[in-house]
N, CA, C and O atoms as a Tinker XYZ file with bonds, in Angstrom:
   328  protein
     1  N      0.849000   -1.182000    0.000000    73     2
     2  CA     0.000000    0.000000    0.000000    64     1     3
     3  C      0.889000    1.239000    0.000000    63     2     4     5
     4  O      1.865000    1.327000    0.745000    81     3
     5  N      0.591000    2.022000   -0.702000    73     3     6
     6  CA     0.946000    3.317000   -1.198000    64     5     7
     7  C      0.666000    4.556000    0.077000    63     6     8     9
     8  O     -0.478000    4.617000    0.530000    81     7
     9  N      1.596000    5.397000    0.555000    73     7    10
    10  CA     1.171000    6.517000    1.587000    64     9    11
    11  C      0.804000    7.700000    0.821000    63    10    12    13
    12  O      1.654000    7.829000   -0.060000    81    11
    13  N      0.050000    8.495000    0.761000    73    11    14
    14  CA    -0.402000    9.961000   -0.041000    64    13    15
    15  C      0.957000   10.601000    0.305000    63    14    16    17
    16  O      1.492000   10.582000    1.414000    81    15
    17  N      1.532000   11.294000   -1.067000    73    15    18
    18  CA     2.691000   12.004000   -0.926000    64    17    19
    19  C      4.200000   11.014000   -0.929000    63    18    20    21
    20  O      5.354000   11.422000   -0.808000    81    19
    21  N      3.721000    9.634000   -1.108000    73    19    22
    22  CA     4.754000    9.136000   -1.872000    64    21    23
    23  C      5.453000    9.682000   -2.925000    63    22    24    25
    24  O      4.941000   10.790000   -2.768000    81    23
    25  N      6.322000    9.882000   -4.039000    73    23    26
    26  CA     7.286000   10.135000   -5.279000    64    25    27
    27  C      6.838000    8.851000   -6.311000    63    26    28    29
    28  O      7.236000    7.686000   -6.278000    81    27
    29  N      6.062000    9.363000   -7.051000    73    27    30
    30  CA     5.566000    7.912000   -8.297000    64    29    31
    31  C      6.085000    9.041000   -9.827000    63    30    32    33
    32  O      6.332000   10.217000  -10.098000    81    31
    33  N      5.999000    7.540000  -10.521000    73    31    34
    34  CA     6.353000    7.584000  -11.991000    64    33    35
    35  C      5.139000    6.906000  -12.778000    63    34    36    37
    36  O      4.770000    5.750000  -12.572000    81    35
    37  N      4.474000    7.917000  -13.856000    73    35    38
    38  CA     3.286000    7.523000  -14.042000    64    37    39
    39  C      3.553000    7.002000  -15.856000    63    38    40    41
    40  O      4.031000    7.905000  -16.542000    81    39
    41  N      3.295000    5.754000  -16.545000    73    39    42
    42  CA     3.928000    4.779000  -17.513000    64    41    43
    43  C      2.882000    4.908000  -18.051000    63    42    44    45
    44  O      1.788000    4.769000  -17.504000    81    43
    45  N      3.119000    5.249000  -19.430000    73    43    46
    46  CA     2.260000    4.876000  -20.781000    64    45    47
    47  C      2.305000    3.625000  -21.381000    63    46    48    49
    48  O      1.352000    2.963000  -21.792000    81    47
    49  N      3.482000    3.355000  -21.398000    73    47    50
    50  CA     4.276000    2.179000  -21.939000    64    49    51
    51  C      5.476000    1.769000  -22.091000    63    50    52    53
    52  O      6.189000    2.344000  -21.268000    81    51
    53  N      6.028000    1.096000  -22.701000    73    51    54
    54  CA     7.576000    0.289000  -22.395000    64    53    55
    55  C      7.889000   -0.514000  -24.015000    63    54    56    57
    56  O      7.613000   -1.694000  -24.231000    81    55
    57  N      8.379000    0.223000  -24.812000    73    55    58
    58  CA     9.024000   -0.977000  -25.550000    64    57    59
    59  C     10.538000   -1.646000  -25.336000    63    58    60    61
    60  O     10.772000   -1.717000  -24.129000    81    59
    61  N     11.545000   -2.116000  -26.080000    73    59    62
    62  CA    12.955000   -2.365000  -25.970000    64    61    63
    63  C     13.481000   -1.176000  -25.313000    63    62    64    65
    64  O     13.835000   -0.998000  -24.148000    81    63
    65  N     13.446000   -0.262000  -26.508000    73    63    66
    66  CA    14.761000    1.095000  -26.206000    64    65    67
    67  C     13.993000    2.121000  -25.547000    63    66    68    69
    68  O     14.642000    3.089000  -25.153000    81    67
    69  N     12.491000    2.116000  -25.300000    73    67    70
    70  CA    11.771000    3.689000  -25.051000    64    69    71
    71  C     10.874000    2.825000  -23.591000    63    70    72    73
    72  O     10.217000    1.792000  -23.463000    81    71
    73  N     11.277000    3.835000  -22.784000    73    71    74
    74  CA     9.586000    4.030000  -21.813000    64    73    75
    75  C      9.345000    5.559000  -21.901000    63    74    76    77
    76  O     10.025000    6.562000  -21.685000    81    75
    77  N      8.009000    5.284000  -22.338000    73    75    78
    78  CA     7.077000    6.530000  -22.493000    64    77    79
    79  C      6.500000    6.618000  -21.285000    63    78    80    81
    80  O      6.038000    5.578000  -20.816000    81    79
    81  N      6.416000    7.630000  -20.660000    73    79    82
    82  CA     6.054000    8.334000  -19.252000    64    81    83
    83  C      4.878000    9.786000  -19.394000    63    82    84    85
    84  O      4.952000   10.678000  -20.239000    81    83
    85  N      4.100000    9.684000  -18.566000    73    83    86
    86  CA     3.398000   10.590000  -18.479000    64    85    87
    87  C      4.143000   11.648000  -17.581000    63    86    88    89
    88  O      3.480000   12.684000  -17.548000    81    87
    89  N      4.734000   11.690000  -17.204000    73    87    90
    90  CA     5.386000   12.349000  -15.851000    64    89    91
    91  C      5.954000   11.979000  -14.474000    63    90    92    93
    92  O      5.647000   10.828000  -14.164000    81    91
    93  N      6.675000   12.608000  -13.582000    73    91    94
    94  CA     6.818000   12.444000  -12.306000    64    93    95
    95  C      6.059000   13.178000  -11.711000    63    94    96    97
    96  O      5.625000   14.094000  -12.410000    81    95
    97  N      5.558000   13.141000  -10.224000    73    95    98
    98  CA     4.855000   13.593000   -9.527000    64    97    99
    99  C      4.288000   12.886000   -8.312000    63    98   100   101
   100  O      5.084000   12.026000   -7.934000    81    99
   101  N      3.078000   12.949000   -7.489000    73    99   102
   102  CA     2.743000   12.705000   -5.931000    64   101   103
   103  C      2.046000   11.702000   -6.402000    63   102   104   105
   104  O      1.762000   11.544000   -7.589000    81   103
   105  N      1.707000   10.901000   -5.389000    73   103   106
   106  CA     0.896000   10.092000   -5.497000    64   105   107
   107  C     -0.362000   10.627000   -4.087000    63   106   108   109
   108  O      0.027000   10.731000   -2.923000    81   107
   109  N     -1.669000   10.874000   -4.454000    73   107   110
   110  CA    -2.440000   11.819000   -3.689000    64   109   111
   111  C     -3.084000   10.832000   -2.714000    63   110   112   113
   112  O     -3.293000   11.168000   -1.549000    81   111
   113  N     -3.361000    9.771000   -3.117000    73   111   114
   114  CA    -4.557000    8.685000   -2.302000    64   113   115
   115  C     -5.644000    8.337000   -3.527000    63   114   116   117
   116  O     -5.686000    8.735000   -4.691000    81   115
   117  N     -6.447000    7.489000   -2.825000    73   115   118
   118  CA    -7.515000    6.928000   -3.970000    64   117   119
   119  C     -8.370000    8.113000   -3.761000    63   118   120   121
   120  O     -8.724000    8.423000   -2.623000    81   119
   121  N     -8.659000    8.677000   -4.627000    73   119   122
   122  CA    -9.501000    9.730000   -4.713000    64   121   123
   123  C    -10.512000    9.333000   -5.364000    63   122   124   125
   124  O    -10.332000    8.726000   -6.420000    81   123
   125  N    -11.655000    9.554000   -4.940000    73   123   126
   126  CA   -13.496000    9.397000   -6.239000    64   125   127
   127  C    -12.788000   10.307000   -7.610000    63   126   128   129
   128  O    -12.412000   11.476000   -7.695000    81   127
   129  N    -12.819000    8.970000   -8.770000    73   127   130
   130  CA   -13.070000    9.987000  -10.167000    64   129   131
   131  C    -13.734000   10.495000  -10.116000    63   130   132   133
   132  O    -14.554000   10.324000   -9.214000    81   131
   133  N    -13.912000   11.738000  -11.263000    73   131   134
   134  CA   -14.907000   12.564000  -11.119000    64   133   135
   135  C    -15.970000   12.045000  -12.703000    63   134   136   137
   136  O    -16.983000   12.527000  -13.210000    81   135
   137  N    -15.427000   11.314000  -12.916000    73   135   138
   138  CA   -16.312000   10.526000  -14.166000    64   137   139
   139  C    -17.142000    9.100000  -13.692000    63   138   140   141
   140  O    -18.340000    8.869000  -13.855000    81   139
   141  N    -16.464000    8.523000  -13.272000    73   139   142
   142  CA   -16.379000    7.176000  -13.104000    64   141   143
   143  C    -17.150000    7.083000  -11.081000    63   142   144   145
   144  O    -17.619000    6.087000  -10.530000    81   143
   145  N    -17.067000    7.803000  -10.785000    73   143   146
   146  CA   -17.868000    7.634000   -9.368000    64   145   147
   147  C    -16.900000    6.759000   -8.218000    63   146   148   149
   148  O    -17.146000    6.819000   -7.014000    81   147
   149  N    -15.851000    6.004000   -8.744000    73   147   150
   150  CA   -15.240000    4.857000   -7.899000    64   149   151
   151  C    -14.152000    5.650000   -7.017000    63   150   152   153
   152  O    -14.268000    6.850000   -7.264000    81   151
   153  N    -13.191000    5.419000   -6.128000    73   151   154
   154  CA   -11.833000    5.667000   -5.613000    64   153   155
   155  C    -11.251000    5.358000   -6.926000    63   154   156   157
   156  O    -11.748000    4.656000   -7.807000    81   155
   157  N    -10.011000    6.045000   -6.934000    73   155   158
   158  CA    -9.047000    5.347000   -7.964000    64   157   159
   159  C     -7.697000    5.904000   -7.083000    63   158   160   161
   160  O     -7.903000    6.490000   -6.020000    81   159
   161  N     -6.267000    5.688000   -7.587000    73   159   162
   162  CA    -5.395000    6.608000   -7.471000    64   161   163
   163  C     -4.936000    7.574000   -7.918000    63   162   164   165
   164  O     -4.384000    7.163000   -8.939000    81   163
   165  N     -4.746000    8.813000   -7.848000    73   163   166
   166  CA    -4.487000    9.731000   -8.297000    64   165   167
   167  C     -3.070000   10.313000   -8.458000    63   166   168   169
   168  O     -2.349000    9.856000   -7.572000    81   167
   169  N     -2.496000   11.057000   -9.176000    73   167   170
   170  CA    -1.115000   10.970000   -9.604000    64   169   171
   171  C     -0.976000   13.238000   -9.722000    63   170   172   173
   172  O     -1.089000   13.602000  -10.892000    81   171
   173  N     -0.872000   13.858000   -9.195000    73   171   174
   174  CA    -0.401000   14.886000   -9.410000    64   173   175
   175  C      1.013000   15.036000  -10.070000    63   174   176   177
   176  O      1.998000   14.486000   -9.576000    81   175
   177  N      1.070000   15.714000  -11.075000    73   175   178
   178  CA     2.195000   15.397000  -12.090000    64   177   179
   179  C      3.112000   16.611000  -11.696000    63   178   180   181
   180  O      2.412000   17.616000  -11.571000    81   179
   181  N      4.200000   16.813000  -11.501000    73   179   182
   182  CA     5.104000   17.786000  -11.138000    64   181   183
   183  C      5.112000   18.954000  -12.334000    63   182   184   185
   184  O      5.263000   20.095000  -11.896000    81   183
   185  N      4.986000   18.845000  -13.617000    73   183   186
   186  CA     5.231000   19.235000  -14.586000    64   185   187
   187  C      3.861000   20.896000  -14.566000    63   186   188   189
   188  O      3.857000   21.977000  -15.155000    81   187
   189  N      3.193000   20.424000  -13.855000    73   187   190
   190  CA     1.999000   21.497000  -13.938000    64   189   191
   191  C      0.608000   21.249000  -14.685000    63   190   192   193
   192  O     -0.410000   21.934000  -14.583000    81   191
   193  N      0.818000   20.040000  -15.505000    73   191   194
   194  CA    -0.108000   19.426000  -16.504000    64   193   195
   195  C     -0.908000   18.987000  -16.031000    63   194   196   197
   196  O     -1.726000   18.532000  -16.830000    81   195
   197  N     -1.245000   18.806000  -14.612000    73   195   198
   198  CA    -2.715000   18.131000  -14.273000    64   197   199
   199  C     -2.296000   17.019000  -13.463000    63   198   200   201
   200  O     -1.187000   16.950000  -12.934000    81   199
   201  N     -3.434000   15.928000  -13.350000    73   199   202
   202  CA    -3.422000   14.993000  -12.847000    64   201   203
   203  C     -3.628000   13.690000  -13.616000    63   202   204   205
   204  O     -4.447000   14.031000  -14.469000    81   203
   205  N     -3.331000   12.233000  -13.839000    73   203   206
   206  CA    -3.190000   11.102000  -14.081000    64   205   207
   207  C     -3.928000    9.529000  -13.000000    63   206   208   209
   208  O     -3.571000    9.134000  -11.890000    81   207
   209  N     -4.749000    9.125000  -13.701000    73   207   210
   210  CA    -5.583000    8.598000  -12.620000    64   209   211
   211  C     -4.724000    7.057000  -12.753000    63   210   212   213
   212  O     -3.942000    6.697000  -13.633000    81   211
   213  N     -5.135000    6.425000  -11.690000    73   211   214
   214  CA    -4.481000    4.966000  -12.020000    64   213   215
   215  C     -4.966000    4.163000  -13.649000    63   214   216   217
   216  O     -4.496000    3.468000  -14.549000    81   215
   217  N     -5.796000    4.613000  -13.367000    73   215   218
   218  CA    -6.615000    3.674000  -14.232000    64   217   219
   219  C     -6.291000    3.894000  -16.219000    63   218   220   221
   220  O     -6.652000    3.173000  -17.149000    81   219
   221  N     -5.562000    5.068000  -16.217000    73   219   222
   222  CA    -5.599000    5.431000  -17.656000    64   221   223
   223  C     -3.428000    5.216000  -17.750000    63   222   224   225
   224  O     -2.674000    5.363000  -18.713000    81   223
   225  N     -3.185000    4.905000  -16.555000    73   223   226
   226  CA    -1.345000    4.383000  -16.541000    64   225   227
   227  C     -0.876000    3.423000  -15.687000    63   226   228   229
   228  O     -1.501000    3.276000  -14.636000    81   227
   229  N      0.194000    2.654000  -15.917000    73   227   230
   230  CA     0.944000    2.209000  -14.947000    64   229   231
   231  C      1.586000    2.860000  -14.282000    63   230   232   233
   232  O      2.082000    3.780000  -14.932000    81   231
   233  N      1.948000    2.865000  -12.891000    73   231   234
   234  CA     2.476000    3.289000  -11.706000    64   233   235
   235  C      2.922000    2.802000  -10.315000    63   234   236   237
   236  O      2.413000    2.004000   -9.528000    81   235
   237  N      4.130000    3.604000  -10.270000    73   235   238
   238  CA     4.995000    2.754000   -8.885000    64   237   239
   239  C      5.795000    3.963000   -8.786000    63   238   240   241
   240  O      5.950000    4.848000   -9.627000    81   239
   241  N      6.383000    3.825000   -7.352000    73   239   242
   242  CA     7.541000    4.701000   -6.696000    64   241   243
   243  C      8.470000    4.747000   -7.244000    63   242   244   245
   244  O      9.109000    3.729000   -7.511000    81   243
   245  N      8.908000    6.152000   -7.649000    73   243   246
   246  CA    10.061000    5.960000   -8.268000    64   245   247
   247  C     11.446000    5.361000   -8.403000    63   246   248   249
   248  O     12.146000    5.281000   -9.413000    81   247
   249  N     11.710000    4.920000   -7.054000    73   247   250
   250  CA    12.848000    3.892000   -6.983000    64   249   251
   251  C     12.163000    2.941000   -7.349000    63   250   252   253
   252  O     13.149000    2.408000   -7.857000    81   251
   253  N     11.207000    2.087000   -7.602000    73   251   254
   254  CA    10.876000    0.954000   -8.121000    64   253   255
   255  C     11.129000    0.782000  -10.144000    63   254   256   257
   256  O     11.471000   -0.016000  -11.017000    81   255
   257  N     10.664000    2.164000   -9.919000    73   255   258
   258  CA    10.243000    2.252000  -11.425000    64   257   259
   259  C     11.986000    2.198000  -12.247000    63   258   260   261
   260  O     12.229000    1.522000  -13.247000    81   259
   261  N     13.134000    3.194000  -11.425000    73   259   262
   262  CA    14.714000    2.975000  -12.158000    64   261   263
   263  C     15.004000    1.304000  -11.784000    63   262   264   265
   264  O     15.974000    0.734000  -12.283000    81   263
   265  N     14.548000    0.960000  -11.335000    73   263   266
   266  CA    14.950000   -0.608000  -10.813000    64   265   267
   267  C     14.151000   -1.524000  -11.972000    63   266   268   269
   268  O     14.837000   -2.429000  -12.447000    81   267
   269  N     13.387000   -1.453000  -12.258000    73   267   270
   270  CA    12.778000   -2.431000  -12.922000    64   269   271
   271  C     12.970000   -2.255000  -14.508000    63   270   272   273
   272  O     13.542000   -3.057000  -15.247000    81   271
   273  N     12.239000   -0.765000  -14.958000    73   271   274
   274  CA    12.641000   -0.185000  -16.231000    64   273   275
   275  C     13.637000    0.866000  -16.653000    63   274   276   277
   276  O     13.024000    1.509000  -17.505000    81   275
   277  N     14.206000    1.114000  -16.591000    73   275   278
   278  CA    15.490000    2.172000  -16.852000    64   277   279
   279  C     16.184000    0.821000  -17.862000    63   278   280   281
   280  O     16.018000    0.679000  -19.074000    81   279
   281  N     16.870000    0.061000  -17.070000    73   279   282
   282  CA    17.837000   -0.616000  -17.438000    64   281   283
   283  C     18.260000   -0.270000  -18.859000    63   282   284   285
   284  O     18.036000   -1.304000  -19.489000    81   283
   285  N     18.584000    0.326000  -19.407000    73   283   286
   286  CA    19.359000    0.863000  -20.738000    64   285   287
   287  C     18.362000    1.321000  -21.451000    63   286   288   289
   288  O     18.774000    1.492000  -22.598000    81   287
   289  N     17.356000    1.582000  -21.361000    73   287   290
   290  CA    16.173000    2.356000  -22.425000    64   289   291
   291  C     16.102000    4.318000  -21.909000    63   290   292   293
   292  O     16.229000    5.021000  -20.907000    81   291
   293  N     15.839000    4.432000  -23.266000    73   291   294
   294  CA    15.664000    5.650000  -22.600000    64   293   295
   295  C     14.447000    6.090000  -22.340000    63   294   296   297
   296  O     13.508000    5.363000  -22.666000    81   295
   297  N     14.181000    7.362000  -21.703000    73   295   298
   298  CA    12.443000    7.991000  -21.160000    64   297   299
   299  C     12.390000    9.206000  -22.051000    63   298   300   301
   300  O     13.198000   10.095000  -22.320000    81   299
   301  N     11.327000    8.970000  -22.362000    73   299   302
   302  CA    10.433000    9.974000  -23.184000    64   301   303
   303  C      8.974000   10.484000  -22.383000    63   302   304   305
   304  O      8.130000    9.792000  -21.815000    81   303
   305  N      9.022000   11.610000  -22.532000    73   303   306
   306  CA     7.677000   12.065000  -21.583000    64   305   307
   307  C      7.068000   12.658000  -22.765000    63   306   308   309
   308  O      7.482000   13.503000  -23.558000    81   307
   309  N      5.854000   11.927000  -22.674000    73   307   310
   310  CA     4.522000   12.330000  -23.325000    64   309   311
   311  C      3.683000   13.065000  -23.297000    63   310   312   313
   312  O      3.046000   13.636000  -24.182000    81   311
   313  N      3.637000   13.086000  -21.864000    73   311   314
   314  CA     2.205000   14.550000  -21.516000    64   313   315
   315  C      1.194000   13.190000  -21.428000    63   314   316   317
   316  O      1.268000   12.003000  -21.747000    81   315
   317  N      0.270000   14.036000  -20.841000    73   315   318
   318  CA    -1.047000   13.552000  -20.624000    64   317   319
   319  C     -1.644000   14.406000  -21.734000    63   318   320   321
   320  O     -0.996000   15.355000  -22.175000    81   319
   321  N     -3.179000   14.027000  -22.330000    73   319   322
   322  CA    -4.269000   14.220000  -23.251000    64   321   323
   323  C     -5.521000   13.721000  -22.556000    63   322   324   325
   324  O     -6.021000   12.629000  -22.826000    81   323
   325  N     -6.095000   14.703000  -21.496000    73   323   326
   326  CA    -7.353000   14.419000  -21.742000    64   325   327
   327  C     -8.854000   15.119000  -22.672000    63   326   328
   328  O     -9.926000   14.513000  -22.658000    81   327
């Protein structure tokens, strides 16, 4: 379980050489979407661009995230589009 105000890395995707990233930023708590009615997690993005819900990325703490995917690919940040 995740503490509000953890450091997360929010993942579009992963091929060989690229992870595409939505951003760095907080991780807030399960917050009610405001579409969807449920808790979800919520992702405040450092960048100023908004917020990132669990449900539309993959996500983990950022020391998890250089540990698992970094390993020789590089990061590309995408932005969010809603």
């Amino acid at each position: 379980m995740h503490t509000p105000g953890t450091r997360v890395v929010a993942m579009r995707d992963a091929n060989e050489t690229t992870v595409f990233l939505y951003g760095y930023g907080v991780y807030d708590g399960d917050i009610e979407h405001p579409e969807f009615g449920f808790p979800n997690p919520r992702i405040t993005l450092d960048d100023g661009a908004g917020v990132v819900w669990g449900l539309e990325c993959w996500w983990m703490p950022e020391d998890q995230f250089k540990d698992l995917y970094i390993k020789g690919r590089s990061v590309e940040i995408v932005g969010i589009k809603h």
